[in-house]
C-alpha positions in Angstrom: 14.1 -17.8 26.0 12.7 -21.1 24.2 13.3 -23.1 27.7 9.9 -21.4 28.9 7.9 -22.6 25.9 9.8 -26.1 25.9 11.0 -27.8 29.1 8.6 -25.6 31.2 5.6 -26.1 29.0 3.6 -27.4 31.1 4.4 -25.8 34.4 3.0 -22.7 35.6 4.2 -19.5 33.5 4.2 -17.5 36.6 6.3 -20.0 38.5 8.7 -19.9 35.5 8.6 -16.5 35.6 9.5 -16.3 39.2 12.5 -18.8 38.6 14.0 -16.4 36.1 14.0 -13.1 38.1 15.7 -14.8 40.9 18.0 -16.4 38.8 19.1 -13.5 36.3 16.9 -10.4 38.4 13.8 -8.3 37.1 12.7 -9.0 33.3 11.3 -6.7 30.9 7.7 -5.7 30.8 7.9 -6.8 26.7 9.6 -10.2 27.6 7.0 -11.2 29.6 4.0 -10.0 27.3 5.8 -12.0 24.8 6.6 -15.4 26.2 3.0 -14.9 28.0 1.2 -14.5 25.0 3.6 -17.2 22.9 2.1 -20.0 25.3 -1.0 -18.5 25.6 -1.9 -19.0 21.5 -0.1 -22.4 21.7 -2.1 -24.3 24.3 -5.1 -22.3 24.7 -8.8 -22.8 22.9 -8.8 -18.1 22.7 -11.7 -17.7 20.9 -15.3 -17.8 21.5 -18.6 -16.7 23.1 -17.7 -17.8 26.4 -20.0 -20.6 28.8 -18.5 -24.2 29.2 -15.7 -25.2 26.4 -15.5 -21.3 25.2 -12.8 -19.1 24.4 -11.4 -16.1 26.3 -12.9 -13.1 23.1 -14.8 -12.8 20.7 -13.6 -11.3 17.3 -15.9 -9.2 14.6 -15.6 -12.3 12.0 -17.5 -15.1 14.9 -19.7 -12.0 15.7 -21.3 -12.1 11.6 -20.8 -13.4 8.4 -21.0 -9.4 7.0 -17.9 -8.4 8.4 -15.8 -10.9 6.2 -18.1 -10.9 3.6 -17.4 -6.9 3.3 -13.4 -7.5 4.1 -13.6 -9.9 1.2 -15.8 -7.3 -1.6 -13.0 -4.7 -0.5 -10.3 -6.8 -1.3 -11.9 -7.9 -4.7 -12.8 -4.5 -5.6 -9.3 -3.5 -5.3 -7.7 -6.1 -7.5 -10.3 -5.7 -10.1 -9.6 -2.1 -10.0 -5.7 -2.6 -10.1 -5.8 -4.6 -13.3 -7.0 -7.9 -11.7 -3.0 -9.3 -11.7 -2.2 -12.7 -11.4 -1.0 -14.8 -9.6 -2.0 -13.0 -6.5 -2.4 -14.4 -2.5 -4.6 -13.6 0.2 -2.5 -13.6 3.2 -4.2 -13.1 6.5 -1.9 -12.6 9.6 -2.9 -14.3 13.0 -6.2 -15.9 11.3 -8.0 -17.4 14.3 -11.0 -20.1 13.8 -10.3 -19.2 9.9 -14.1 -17.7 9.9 -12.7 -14.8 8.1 -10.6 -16.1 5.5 -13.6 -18.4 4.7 -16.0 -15.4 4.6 -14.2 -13.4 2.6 -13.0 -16.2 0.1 -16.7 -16.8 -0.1 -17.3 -13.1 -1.4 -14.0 -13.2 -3.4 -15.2 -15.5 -5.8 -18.4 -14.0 -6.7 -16.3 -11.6 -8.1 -13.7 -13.8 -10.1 -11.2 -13.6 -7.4 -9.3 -16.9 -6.8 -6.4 -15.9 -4.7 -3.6 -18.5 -3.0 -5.1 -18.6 0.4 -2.1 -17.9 2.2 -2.3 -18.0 6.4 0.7 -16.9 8.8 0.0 -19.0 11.8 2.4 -20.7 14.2 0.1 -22.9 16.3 -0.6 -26.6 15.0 -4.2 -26.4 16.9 -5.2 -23.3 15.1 -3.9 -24.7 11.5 -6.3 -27.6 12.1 -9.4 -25.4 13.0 -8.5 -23.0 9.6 -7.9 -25.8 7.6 -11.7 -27.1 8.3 -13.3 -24.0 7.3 -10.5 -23.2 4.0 -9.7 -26.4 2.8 -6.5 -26.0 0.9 -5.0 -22.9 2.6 -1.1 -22.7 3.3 0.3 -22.0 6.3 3.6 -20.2 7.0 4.9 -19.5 10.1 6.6 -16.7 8.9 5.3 -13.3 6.5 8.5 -13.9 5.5 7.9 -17.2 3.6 4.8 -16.1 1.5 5.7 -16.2 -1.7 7.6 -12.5 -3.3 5.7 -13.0 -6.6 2.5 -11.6 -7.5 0.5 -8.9 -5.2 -1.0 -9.7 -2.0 -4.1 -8.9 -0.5 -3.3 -9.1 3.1 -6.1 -8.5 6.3 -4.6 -8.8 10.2 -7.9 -8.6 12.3 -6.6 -8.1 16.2 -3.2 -8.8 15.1 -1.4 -5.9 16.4 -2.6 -5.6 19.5 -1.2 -9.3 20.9 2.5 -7.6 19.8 4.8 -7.3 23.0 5.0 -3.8 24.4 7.7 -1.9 25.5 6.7 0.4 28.3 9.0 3.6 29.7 8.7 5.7 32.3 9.5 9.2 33.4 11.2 8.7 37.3 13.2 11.6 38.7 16.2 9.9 37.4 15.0 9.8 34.2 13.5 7.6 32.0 13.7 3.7 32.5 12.2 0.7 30.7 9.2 -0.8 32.8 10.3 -4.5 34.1 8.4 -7.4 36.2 10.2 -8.1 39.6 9.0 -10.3 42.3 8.2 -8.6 45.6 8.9 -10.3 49.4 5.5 -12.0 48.9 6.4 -13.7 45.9 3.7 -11.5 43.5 4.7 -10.1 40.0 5.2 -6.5 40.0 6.4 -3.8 37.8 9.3 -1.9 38.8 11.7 0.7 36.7 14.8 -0.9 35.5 17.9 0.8 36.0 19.6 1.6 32.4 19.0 4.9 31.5 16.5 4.6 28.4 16.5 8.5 27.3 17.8 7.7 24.2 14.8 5.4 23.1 12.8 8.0 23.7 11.7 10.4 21.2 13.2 14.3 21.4 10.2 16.1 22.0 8.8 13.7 24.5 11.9 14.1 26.9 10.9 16.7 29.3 7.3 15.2 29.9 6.9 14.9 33.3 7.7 12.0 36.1 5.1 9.5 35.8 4.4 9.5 32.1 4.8 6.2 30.2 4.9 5.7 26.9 4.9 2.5 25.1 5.8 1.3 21.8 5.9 -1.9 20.0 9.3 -3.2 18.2 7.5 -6.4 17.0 4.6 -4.5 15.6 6.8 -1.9 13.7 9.0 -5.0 12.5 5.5 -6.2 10.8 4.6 -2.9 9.6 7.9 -2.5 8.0 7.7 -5.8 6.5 4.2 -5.4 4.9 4.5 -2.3 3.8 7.4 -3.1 1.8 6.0 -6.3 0.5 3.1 -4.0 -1.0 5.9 -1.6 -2.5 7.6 -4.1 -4.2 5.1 -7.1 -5.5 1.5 -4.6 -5.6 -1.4 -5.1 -3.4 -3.5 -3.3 -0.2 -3.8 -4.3 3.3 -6.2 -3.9 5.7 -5.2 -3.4 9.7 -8.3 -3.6 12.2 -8.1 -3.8 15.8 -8.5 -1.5 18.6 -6.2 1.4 19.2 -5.7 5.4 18.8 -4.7 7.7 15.9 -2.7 10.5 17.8 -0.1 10.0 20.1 -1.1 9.5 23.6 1.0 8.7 27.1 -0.2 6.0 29.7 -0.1 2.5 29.7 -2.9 0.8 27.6 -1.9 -3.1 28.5 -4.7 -4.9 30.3 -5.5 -8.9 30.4 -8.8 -10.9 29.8 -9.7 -14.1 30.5 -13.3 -15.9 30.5 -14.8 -12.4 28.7 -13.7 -10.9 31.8 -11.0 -8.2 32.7 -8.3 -9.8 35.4 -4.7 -8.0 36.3 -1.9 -8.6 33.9 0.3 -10.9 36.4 -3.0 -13.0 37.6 -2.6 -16.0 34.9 0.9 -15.4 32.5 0.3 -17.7 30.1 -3.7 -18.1 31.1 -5.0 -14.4 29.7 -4.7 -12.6 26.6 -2.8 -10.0 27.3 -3.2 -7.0 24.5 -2.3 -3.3 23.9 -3.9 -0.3 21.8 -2.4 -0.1 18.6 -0.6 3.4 18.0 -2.0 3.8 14.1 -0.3 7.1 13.5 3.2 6.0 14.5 1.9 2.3 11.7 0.9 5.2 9.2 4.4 6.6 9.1 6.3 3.4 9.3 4.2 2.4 6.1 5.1 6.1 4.6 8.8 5.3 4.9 8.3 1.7 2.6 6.8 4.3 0.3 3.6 2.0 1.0 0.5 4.5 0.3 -1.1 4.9 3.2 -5.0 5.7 2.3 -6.4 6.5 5.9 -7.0 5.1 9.7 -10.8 4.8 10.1 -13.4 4.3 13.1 -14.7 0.6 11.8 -18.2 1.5 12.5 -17.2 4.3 9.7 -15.7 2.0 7.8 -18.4 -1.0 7.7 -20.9 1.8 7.0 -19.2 2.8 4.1 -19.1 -0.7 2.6 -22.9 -1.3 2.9 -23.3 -3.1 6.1 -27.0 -1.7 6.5 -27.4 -3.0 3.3 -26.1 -6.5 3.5 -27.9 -6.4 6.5 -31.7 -5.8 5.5 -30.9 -8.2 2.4 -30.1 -11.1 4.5 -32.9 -10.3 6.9 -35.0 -10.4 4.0 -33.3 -14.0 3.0 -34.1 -15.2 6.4 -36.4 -12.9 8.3 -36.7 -15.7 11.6 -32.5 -14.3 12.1 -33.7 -10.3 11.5 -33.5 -9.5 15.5 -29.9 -11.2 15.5 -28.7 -10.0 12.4 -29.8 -6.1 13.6 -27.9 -7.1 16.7 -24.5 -8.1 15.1 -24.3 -5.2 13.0 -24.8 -2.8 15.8 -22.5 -4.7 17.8 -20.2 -4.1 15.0 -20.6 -0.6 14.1 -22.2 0.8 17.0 -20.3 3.9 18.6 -20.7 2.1 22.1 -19.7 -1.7 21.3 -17.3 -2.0 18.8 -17.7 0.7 16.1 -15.7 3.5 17.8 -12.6 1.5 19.9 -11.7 -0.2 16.8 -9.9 1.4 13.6 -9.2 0.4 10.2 -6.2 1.1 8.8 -5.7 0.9 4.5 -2.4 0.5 2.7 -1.3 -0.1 -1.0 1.0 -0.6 -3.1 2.4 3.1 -4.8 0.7 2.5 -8.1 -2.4 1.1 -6.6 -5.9 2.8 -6.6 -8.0 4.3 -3.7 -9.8 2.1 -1.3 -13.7 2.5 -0.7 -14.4 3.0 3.1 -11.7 5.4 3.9 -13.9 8.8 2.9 -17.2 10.1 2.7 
């Protein structure tokens, strides 16, 4: 549907939206996530505190330097580890401001790591702001385009979670596929399509009752998929962060936020950053099935902990102690079981051959 993002690029999504369904009837629930979220990344400044000029969220990497320092000493230790193989890339999937990459590039090479800075990014805007913080990084479009030769080290912080959705539901009928209709008022609204989606749905999940949704992610899986055979063949580890669950669950889990604030999912399409939990135990057996080794799902407070984050912490509070209060302050906010240190996991692949990761156990 590239006429949304093209000859309707700069009229409202919703309108567009509302042209479609009366043109072709009701549209997937997935569709629109993706085509929202396509122009949202495009045109919009997404990240940052918040006030006059800022972004929408805020991510772990803009919250403290520690967080991609401690991303970048995993990723070293690693490839040390492995044999220290060349040539190898850091690839980083959706990589924001670029705060991260430069972070942990920083604490790369204080460890002899030098990798081929490698960022997967499709908006010209967001190039420009990575470029300024990792002069000399490439950008692909595509995971498909980094290079097959030598291991990666690859890190997708809040990747996952921007992935369209697909949401079914239980009716009397049956189950159906969610989709967005337009109701006598002219408001988007979800209704249940009418193709019988029983098939897409997994055996023992069938006879759940009317009402349950379920959602799943084709486009996340397809990244999964791709990664973790990417580690199988060519050696490396991966790191997956972002909010989500690590046992299957029912309901629907898609919300929107704009301006730091939660709004409703059809109040600005194209406006809002629209996101979903990420299901890490269905991402733990795709990666199993690309004979990928899959070395845990972690809470990231766990995970940070694990690393040395206290540490890091009292040593640059010592460096500087006129930041101590705000230092303290970003690494509860990262690891704290009320902020961010519970809600978000850390998932850790490798390539077959490769070693254990720290983090992942006591």
């Amino acid at each position: 549907m590239s006429d949304l993002r093209d000859e309707d690029a700069k009229r409202d999504l919703g309108d567009t939206f509302r042209r479609l369904i009366a043109a072709t009837g009701p549209i997937s629930l997935m569709h629109f996530m993706g085509e929202s979220n396509a122009r949202y990344y495009n045109d919009k400044k997404v990240i940052g505190a918040g006030g006059a000029g800022g972004g929408d969220f805020i991510t772990a990497p803009e919250i403290s330097q520690m967080f991609g320092e401690l991303i970048g000493l995993w990723l070293a230790d690693m490839w040390i580890r492995a044999g220290r193989s060349e040539p190898v890339h850091y690839v980083e999937l959706g990589p924001g401001k670029g705060t991260l990459a430069r972070d942990a590039q920083r604490a790369m090479k204080r460890y002899g790591l030098h990798p081929r800075m490698c960022l997967v990014e499709g908006s010209r805007r967001m190039r420009d702001e990575q470029l300024s913080r990792v002069p000399g990084a490439v950008h692909y479009r595509d995971l498909s385009e980094v290079p097959l030769e030598g291991p990666i080290l690859l890190v997708a912080n809040e990747f996952l979670d921007a992935m369209p959705v697909r949401q079914l539901v239980k009716t009397v009928e049956g189950w159906r596929e969610i989709m967005v209709a337009v109701d006598g008022e002219g408001n988007l609204v979800e209704t249940p399509g009418r193709q019988p989606m029983d098939s897409a749905v997994p055996e023992a999940r069938r006879d759940d009752p009317a009402g349950t949704v379920i959602e799943t992610s084709p486009a996340a899986a397809t990244i999964m998929y791709e990664v973790a055979g990417r580690l199988a063949s060519q050696g490396g580890a991966a790191l997956f962060i972002d909010y989500g669950y690590t046992h299957g669950r029912s309901g629907s889990t898609l919300q929107a936020v704009k301006g730091h604030q939660k709004v409703g999912v059809f109040d600005a399409p194209g406006d809002s950053d629209l996101t979903c939990h990420v299901d890490f135990a269905q991402m733990e057996q795709i990666a199993r099935s690309r004979s990928a080794r899959v070395l845990g799902t972690v809470t990231q407070g766990e995970f940070l902990t694990r690393l040395g984050i206290g540490d890091r912490a009292e040593a640059l509070a010592e460096f500087a102690p006129q930041h101590r209060d705000a230092l303290m302050r970003a690494r509860d906010r990262l690891i704290g079981p009320d902020q961010m240190g519970d809600l978000f996991k850390v998932m850790g692949l490798t390539a077959p051959d490769w070693p254990d990761g720290a983090g992942f156990s006591e």
